[in-house]
C-alpha positions in Angstrom: -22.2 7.1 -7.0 -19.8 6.2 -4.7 -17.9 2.3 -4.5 -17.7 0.9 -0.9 -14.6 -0.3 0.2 -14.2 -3.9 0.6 -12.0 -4.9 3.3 -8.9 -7.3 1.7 -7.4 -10.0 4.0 -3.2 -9.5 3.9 -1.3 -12.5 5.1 2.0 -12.5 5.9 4.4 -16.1 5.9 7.9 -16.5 6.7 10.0 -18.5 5.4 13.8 -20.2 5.4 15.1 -20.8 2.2 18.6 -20.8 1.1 20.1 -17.8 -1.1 23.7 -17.6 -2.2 24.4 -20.3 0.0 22.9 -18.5 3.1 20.1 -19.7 5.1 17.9 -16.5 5.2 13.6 -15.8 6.2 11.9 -14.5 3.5 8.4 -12.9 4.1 6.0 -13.3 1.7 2.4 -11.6 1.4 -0.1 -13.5 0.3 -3.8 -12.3 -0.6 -6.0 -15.3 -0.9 -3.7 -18.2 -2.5 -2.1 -15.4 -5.1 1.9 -14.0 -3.8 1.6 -10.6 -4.5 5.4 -9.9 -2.8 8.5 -11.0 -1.3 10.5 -8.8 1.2 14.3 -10.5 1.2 16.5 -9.0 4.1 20.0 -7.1 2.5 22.4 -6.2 5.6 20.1 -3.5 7.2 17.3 -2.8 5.2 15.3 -4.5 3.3 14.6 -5.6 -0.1 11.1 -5.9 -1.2 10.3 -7.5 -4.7 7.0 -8.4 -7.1 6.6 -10.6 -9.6 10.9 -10.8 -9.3 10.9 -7.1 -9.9 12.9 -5.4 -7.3 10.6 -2.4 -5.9 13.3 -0.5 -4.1 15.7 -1.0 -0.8 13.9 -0.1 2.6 15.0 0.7 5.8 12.5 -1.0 8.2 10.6 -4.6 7.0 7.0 -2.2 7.8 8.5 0.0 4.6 8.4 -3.1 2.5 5.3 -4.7 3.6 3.9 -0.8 3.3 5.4 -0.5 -0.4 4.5 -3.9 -1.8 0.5 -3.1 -0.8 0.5 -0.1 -2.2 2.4 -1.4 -5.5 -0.8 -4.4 -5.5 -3.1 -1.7 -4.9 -2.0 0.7 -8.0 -2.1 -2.1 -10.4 -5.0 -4.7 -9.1 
């Protein structure tokens, strides 16, 4: 027997907050109320972290957003 896919809303919210005394946007995806990831910018990539775990550097903010989905996926 076979499950049926349920579709999952993804939000994404930016925003400002103050790190190492720079002002800098932080995206955040949120699945209902629960933050399942934060993608912080680091020159010219990107740093994407869950649960304050760093996931890995990425070159493009899609790469991060991509990466913390499929992290949420493997362990939801």
């Amino acid at each position: 027997m076979t499950k049926k896919n349920k579709d999952i809303q993804v939000q994404i919210k930016e925003e400002e907050r103050v790190i190492n005394g720079n002002k800098q946007t932080v995206t955040q995806l949120v699945i209902g109320k629960k933050i399942i990831g934060e993608i912080l910018p680091d020159n010219k990539n990107f740093q994407a972290y869950n649960d304050g775990h760093l996931l890995g550097n990425f070159k493009s903010l899609d790469d991060g957003i991509e990466a913390l989905i499929r992290n949420w996926n493997l362990h939801e």
